[in-house]
N, C-alpha and C positions, 0 to 999 in steps of 0.2 A: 504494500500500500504506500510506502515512505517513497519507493520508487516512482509509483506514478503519481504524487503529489509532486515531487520533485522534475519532472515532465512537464506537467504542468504549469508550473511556476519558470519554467526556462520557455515555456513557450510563451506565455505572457510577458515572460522580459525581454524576450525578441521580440514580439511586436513592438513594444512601447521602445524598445533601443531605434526599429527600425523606423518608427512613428517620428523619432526623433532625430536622427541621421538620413541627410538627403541622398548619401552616396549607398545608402541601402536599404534594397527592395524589398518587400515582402508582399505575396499575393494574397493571402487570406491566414485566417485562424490556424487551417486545416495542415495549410504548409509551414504555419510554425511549429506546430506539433509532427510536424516530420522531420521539421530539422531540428529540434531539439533530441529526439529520438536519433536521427543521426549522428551529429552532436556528440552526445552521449556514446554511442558507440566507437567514433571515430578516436575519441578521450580516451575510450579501453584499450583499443586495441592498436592505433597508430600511434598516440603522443607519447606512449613507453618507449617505440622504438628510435623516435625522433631525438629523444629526450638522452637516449645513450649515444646516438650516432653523436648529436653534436655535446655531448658533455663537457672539451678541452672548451668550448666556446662558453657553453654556458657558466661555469665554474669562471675565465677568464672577464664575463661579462658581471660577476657576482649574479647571476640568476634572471641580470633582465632579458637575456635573449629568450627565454620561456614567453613574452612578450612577441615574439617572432614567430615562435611555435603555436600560437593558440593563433597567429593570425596567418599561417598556412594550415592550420585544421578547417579554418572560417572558410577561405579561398578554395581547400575541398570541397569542401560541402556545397559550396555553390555549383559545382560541379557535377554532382551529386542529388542536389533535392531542383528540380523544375519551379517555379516560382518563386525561387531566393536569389538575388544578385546583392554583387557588390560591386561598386565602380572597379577600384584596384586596392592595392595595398596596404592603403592608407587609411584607407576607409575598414577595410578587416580590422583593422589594428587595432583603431577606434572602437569598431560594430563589439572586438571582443571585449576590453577593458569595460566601454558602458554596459553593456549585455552581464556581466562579471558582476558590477556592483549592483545593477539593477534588480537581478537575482538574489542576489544575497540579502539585500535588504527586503525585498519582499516574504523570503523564508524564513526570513529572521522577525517578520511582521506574523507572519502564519502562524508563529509559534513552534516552529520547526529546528530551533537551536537544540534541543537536547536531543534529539533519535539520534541514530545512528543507518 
């Protein structure tokens, strides 16, 4: 259940990130809740790998090139879900860090700080 409340609330912080950034689309409800779900997946099973290939960078960067990584997860997934764009890069970067806190604070509103 935690998980798909957590769905949920990543799909509403994409709309309102995308409501809020002009350099990214979103076509409906439907398609945020499919990239959240992708999203999500792409977090399991690519950012681990991402995460070790560039390690000498990230460790040399103190940890902000992880900033780089969640905004080629983003640049994925556009790839990936039909109804999601982003202009380019910059725009990822942004769509992830606002998407990041907009999230957090709304799960943090839900009452969702203790689960696990």
């Amino acid at each position: 259940m935690g998980f798909l409340i957590r769905l949920l609330v990543s799909a509403l912080a994409a709309m309102l990130t995308a409501y809020l950034l002009p350099g990214v689309h979103l076509k409906s409800f439907v398609t945020a809740l499919i990239l959240a779900l992708v999203l999500a997946i792409l977090n399991i099973l690519v950012k681990p790998i991402l995460i070790i290939l560039t390690l000498p960078v990230t460790i040399f960067t103190l940890g902000l090139f992880l900033l780089v990584i969640n905004a080629i997860i983003i640049l994925l997934a556009t790839k990936l879900v039909s109804g999601f764009t982003v202009d380019n890069f910059w725009w990822a970067l942004l769509f992830s860090i606002v998407m990041s806190v907009i999230a957090g604070l709304m799960h943090s509103l839900a009452g969702g700080g203790n689960d696990n």
